[in-house]
Biopython code that builds the backbone (N, CA, C, O; Angstrom):
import numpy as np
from Bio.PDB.StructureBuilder import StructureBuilder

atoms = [
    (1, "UNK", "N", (-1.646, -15.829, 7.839)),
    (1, "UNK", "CA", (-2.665, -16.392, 6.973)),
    (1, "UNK", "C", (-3.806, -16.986, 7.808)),
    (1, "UNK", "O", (-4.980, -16.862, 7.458)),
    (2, "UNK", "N", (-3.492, -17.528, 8.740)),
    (2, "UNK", "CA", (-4.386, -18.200, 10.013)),
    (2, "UNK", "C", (-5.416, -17.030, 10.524)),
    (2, "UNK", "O", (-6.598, -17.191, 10.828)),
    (3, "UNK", "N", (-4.735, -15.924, 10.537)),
    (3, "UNK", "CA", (-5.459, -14.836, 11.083)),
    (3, "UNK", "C", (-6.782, -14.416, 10.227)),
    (3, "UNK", "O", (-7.942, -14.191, 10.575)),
    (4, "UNK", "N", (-6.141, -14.405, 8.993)),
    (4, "UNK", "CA", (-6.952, -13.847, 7.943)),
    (4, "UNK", "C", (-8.022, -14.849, 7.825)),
    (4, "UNK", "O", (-9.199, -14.522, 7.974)),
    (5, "UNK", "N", (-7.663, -16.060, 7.564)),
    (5, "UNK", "CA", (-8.862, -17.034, 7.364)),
    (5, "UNK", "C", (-9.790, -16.919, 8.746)),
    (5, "UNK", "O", (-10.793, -17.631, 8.709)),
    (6, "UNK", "N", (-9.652, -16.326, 9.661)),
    (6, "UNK", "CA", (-10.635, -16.722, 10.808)),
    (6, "UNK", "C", (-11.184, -15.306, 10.982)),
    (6, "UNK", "O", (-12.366, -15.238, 11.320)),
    (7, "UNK", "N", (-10.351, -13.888, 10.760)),
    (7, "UNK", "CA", (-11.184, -13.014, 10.530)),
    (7, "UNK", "C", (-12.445, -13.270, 9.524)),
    (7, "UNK", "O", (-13.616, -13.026, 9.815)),
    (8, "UNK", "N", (-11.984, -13.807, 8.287)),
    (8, "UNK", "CA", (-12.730, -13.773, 6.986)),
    (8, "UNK", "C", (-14.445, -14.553, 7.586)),
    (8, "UNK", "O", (-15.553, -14.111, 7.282)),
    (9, "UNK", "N", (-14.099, -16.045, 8.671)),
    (9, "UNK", "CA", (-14.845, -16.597, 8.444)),
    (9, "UNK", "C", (-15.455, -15.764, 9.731)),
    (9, "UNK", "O", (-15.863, -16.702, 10.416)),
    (10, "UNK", "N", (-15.682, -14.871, 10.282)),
    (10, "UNK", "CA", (-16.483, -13.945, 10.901)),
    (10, "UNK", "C", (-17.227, -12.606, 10.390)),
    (10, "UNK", "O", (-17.918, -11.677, 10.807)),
    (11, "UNK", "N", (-16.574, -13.166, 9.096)),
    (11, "UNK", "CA", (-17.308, -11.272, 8.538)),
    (11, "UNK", "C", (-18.718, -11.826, 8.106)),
    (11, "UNK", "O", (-18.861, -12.807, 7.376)),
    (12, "UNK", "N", (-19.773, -11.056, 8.661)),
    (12, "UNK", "CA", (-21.269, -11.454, 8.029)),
    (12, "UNK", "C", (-21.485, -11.365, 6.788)),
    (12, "UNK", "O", (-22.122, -12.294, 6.292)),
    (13, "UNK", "N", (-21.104, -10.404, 6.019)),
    (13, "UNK", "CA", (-21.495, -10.142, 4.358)),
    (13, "UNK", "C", (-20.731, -11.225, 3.280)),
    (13, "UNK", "O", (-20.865, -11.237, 2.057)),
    (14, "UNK", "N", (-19.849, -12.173, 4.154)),
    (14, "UNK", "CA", (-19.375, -12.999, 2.966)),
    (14, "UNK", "C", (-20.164, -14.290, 3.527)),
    (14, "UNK", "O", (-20.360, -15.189, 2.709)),
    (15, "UNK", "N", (-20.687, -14.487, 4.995)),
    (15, "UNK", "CA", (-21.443, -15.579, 5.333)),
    (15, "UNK", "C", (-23.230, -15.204, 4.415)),
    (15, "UNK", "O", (-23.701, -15.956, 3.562)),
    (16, "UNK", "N", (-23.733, -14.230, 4.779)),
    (16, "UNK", "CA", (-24.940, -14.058, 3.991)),
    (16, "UNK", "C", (-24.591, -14.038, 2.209)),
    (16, "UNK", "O", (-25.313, -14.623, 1.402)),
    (17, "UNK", "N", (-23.552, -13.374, 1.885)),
    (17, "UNK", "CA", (-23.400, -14.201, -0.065)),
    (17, "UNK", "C", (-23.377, -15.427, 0.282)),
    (17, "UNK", "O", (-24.484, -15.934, 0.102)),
    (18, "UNK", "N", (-22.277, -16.463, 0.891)),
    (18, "UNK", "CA", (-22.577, -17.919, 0.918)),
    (18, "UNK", "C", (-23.711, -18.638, 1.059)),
    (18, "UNK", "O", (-23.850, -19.734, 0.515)),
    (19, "UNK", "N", (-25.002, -17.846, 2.116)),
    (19, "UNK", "CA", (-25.826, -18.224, 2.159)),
    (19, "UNK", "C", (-26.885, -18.344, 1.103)),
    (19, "UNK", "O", (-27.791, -19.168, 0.974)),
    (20, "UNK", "N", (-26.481, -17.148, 0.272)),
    (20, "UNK", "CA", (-27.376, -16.846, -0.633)),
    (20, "UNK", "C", (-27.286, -17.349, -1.933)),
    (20, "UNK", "O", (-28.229, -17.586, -2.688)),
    (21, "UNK", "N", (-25.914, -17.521, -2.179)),
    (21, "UNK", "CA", (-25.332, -18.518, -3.170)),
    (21, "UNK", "C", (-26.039, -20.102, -3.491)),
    (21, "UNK", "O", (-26.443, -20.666, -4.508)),
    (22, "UNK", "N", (-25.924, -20.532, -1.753)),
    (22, "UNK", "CA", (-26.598, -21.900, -1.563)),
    (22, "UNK", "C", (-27.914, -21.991, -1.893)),
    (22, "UNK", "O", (-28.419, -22.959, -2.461)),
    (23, "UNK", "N", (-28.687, -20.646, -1.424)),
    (23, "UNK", "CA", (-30.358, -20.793, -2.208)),
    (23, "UNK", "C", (-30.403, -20.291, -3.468)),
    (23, "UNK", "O", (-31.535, -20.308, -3.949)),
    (24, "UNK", "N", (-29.561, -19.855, -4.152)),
    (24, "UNK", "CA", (-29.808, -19.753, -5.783)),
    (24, "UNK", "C", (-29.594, -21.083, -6.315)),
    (24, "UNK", "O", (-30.296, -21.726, -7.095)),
    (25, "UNK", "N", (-28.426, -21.397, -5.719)),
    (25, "UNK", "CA", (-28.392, -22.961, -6.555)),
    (25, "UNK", "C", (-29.264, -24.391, -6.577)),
    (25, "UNK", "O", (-29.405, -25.270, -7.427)),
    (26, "UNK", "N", (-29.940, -24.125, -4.795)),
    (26, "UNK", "CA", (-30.862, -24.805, -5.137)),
    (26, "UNK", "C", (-32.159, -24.560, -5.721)),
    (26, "UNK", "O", (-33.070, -25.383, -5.634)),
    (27, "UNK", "N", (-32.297, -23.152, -6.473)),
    (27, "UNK", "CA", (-33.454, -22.963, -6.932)),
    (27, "UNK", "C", (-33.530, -22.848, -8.257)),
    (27, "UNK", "O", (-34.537, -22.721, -8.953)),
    (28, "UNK", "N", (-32.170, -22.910, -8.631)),
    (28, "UNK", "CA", (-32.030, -23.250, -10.435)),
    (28, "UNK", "C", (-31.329, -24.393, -10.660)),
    (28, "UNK", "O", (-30.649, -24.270, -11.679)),
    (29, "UNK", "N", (-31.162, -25.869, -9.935)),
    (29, "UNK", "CA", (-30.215, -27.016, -10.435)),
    (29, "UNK", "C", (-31.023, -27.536, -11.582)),
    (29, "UNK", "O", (-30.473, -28.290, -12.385)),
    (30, "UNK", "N", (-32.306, -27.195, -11.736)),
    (30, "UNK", "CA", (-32.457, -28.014, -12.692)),
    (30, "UNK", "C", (-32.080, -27.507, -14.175)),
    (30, "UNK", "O", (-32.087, -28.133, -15.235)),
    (31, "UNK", "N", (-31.711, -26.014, -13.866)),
    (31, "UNK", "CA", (-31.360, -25.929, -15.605)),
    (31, "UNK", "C", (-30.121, -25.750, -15.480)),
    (31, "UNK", "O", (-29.484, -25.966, -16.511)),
    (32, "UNK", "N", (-29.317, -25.311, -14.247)),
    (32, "UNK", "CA", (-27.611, -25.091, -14.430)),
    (32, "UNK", "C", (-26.891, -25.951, -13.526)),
    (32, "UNK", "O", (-25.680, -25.732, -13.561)),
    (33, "UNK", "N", (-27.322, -27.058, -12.551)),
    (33, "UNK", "CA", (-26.859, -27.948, -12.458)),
    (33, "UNK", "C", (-26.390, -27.208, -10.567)),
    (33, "UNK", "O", (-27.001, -26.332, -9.953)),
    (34, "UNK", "N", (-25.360, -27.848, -10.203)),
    (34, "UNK", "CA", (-25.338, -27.544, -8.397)),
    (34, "UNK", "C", (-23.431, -27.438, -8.536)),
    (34, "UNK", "O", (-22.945, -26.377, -8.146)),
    (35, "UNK", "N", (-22.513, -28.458, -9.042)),
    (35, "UNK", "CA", (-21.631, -27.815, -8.898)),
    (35, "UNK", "C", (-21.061, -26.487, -9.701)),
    (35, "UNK", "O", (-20.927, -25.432, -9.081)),
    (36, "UNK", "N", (-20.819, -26.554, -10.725)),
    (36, "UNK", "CA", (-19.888, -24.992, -11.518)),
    (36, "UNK", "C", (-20.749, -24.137, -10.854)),
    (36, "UNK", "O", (-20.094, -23.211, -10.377)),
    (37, "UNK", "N", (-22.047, -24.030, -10.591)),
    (37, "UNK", "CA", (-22.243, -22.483, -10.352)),
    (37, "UNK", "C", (-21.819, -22.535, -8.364)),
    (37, "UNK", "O", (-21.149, -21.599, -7.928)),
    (38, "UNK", "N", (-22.128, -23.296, -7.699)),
    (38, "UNK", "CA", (-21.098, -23.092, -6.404)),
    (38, "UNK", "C", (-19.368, -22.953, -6.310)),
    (38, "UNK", "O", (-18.758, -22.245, -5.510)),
    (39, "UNK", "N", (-18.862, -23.710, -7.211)),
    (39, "UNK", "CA", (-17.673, -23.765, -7.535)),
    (39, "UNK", "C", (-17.184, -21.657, -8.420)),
    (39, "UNK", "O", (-16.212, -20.914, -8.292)),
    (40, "UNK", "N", (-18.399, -21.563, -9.142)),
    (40, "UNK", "CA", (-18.163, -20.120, -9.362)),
    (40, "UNK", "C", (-17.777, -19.022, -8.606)),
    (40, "UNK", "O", (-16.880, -18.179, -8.588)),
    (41, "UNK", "N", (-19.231, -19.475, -7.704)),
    (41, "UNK", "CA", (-19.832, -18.297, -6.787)),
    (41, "UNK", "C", (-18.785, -18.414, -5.825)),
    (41, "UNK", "O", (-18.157, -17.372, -5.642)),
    (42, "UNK", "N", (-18.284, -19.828, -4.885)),
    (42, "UNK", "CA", (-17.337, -19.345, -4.248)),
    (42, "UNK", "C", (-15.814, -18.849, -4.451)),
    (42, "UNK", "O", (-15.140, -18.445, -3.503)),
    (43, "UNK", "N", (-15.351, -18.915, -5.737)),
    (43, "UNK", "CA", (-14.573, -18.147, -6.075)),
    (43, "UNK", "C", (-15.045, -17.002, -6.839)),
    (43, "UNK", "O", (-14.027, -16.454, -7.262)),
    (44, "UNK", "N", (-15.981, -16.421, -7.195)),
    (44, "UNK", "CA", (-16.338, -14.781, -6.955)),
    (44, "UNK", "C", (-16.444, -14.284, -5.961)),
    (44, "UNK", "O", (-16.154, -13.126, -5.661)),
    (45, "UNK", "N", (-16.949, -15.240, -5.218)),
    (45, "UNK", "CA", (-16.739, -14.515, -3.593)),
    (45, "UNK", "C", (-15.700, -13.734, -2.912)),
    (45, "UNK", "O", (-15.546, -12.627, -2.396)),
    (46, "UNK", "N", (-14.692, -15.438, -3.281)),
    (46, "UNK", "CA", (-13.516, -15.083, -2.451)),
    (46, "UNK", "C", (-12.506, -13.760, -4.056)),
    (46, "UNK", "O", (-11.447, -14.319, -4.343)),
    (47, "UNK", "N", (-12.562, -13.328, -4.330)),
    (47, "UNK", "CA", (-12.398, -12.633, -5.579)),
    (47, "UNK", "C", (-12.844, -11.271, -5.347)),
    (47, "UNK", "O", (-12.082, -10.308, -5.436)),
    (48, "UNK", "N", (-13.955, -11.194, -5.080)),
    (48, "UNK", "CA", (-14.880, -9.940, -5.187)),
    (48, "UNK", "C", (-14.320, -8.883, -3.745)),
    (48, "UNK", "O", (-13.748, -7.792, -3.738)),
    (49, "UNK", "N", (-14.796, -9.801, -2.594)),
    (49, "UNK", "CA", (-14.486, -9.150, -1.643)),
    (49, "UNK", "C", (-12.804, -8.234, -1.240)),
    (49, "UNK", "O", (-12.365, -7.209, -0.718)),
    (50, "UNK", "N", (-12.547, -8.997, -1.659)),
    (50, "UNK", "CA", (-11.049, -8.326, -1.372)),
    (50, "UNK", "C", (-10.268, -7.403, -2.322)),
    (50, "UNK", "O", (-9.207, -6.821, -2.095)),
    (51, "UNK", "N", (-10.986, -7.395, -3.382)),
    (51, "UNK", "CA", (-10.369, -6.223, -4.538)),
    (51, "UNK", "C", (-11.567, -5.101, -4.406)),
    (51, "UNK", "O", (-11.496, -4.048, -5.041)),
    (52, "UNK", "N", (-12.418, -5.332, -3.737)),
    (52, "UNK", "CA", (-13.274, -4.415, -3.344)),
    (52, "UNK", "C", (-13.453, -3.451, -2.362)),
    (52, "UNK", "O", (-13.666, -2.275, -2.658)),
    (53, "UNK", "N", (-13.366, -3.957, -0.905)),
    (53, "UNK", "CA", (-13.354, -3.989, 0.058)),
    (53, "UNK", "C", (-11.853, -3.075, 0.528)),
    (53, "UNK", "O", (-10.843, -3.332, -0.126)),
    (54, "UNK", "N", (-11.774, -2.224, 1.446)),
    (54, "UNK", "CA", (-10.722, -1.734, 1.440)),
    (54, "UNK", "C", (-9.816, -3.056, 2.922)),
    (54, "UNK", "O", (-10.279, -3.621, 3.912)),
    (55, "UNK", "N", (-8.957, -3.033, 2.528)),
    (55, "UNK", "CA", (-8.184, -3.698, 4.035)),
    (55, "UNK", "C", (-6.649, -3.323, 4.075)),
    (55, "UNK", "O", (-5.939, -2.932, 3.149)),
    (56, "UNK", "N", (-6.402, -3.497, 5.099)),
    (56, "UNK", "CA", (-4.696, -3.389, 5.645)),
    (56, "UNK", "C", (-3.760, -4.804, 5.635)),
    (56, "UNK", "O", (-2.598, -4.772, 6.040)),
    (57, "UNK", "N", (-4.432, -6.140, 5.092)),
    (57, "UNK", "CA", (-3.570, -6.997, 5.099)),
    (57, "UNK", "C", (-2.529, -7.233, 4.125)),
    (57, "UNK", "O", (-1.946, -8.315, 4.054)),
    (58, "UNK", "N", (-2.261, -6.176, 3.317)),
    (58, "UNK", "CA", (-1.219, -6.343, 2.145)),
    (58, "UNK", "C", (-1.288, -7.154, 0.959)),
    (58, "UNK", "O", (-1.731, -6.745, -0.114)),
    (59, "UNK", "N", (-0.952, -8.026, 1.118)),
    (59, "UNK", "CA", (-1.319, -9.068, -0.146)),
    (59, "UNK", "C", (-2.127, -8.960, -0.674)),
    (59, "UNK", "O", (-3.013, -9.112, 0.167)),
    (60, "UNK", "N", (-2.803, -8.700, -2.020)),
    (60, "UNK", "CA", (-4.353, -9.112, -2.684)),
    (60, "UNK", "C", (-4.763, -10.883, -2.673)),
    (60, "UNK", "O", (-5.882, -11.376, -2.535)),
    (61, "UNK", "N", (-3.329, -11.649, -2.884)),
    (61, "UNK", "CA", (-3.544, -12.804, -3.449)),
    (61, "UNK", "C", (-3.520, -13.506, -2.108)),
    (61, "UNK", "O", (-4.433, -14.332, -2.134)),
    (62, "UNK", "N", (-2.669, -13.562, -0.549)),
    (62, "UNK", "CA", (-3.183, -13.755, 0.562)),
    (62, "UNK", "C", (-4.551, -14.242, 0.542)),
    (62, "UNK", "O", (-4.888, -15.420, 0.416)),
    (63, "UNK", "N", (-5.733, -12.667, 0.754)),
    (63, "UNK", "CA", (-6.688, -12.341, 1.017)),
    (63, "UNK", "C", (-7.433, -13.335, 0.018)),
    (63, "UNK", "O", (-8.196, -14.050, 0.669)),
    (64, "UNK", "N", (-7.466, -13.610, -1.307)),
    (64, "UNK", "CA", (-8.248, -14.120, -1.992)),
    (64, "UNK", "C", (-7.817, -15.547, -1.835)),
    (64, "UNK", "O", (-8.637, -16.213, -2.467)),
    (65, "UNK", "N", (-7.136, -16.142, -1.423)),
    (65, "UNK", "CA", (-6.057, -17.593, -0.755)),
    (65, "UNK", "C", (-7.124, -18.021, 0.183)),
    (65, "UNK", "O", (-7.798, -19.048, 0.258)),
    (66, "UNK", "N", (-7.074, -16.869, 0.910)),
    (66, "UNK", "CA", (-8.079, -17.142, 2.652)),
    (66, "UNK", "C", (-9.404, -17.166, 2.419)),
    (66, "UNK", "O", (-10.309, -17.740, 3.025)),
    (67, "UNK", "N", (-9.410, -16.383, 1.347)),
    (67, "UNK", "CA", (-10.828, -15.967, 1.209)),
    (67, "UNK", "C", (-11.365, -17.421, 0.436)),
    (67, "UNK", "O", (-12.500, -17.603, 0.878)),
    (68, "UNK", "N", (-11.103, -18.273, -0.308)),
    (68, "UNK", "CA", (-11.568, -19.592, -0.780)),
    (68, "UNK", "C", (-10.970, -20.310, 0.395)),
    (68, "UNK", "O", (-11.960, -20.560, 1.082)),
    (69, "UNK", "N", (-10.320, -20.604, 0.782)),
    (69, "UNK", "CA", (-10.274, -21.870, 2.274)),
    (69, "UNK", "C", (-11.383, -21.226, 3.599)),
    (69, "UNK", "O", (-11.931, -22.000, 4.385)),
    (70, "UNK", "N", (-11.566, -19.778, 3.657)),
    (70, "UNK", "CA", (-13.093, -19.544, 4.750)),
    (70, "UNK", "C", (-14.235, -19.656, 3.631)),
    (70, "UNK", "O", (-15.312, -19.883, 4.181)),
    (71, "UNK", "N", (-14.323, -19.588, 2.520)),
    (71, "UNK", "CA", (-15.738, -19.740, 1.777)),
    (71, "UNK", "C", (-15.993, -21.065, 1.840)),
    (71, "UNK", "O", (-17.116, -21.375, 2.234)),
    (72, "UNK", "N", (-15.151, -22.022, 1.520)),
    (72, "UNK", "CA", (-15.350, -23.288, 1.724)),
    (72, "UNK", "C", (-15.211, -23.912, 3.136)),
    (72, "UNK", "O", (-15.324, -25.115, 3.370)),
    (73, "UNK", "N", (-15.062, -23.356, 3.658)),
    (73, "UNK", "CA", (-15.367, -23.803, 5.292)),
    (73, "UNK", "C", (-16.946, -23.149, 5.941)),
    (73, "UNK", "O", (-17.484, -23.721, 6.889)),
    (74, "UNK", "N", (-17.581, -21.886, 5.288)),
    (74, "UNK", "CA", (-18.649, -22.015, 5.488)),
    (74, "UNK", "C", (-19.852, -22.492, 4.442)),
    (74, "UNK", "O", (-21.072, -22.561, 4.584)),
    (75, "UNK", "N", (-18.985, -22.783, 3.350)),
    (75, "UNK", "CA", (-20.109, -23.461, 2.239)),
    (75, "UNK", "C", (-20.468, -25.120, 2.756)),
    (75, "UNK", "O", (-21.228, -25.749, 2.021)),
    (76, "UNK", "N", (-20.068, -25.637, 3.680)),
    (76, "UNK", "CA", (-20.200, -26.853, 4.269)),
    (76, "UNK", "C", (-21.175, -27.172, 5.204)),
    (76, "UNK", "O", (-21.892, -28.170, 5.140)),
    (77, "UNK", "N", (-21.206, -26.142, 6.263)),
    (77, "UNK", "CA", (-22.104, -26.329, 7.438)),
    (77, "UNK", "C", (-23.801, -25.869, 6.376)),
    (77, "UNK", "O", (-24.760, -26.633, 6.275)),
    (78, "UNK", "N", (-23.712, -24.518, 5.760)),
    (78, "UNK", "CA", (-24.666, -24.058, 5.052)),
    (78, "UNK", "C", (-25.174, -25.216, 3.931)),
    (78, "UNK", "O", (-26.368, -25.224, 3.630)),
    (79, "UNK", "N", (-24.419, -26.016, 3.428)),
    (79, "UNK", "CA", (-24.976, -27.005, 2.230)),
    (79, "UNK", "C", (-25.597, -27.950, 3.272)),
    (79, "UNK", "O", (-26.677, -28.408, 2.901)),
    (80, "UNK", "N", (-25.212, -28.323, 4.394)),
    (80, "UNK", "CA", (-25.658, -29.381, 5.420)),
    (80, "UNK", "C", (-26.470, -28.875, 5.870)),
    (80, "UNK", "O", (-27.250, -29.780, 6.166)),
    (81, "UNK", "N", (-27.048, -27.609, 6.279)),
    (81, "UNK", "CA", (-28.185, -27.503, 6.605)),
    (81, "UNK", "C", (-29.174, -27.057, 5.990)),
    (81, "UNK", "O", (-30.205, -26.621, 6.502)),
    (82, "UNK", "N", (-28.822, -27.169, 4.434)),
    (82, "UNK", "CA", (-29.890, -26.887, 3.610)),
    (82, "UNK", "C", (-30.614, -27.966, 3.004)),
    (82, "UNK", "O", (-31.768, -27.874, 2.586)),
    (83, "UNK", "N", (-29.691, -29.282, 2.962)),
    (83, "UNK", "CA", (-29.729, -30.452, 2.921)),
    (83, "UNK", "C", (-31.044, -30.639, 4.088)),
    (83, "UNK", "O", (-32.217, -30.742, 3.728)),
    (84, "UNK", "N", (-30.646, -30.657, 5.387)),
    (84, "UNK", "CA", (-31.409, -31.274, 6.557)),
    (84, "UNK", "C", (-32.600, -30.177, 6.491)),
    (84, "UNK", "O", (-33.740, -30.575, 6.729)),
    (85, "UNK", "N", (-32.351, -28.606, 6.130)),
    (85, "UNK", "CA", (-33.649, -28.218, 6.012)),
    (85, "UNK", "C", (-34.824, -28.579, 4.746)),
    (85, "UNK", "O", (-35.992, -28.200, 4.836)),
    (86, "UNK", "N", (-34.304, -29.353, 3.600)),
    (86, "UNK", "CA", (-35.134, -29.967, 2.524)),
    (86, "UNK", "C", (-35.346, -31.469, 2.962)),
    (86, "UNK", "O", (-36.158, -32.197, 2.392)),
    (87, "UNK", "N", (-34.801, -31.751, 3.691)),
    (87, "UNK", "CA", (-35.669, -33.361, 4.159)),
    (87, "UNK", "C", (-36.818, -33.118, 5.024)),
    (87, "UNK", "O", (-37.950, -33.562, 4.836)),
    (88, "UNK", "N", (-36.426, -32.356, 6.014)),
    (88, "UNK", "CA", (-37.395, -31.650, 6.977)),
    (88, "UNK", "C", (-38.926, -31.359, 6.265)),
    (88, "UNK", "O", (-40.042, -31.678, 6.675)),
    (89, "UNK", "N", (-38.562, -30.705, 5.167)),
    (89, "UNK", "CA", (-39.933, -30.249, 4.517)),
    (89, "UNK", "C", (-40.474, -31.522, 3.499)),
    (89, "UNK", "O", (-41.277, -31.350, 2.582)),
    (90, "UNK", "N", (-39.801, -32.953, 3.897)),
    (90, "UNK", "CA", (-40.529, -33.651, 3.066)),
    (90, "UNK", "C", (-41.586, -34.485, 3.809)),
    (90, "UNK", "O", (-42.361, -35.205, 3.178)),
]
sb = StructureBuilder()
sb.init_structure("model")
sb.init_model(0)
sb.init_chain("A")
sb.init_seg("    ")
for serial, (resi, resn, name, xyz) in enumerate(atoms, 1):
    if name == "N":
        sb.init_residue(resn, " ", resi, " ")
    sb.init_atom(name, np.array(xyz, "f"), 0.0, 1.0, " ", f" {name:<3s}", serial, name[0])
structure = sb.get_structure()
């Protein structure tokens, strides 16, 4: 499981959705608010990719396990620097 979560948090296409997740939400909080739709998106994330995606790790439910403990390990550094990049611009 260790493996999987640290592959996961190296794959680019689930770091650029996270990224991209983080600028939708800050560009619609004012009509849908900042948590449910991150709380969504990172479990579509971790959801999407792995019933999609072909892989050899067996489990579906593993993969989607790992796949929300690496989404939320890079939804952290990315909310913090989206944070420090909107003070920046004030």
């Amino acid at each position: 499981m260790i493996d999987l979560v640290f592959s996961q948090l190296s794959d680019v296409f689930r770091i650029g959705l996270i990224i991209a997740l983080v600028v939708t939400m800050l560009r619609t909080s004012t009509v849908t608010g900042r948590v449910l739709p991150l709380v969504a998106g990172v479990v579509f994330v971790a959801v999407i990719l792995p019933t999609t995606m072909p892989s050899s790790s067996g489990h579906i439910r593993d993969a989607i396990i790992a796949g929300l403990i690496s989404n939320l390990i890079i939804l952290v550094p990315v909310l913090v620097l989206a944070r420090l990049f909107a003070h920046l611009r004030r």
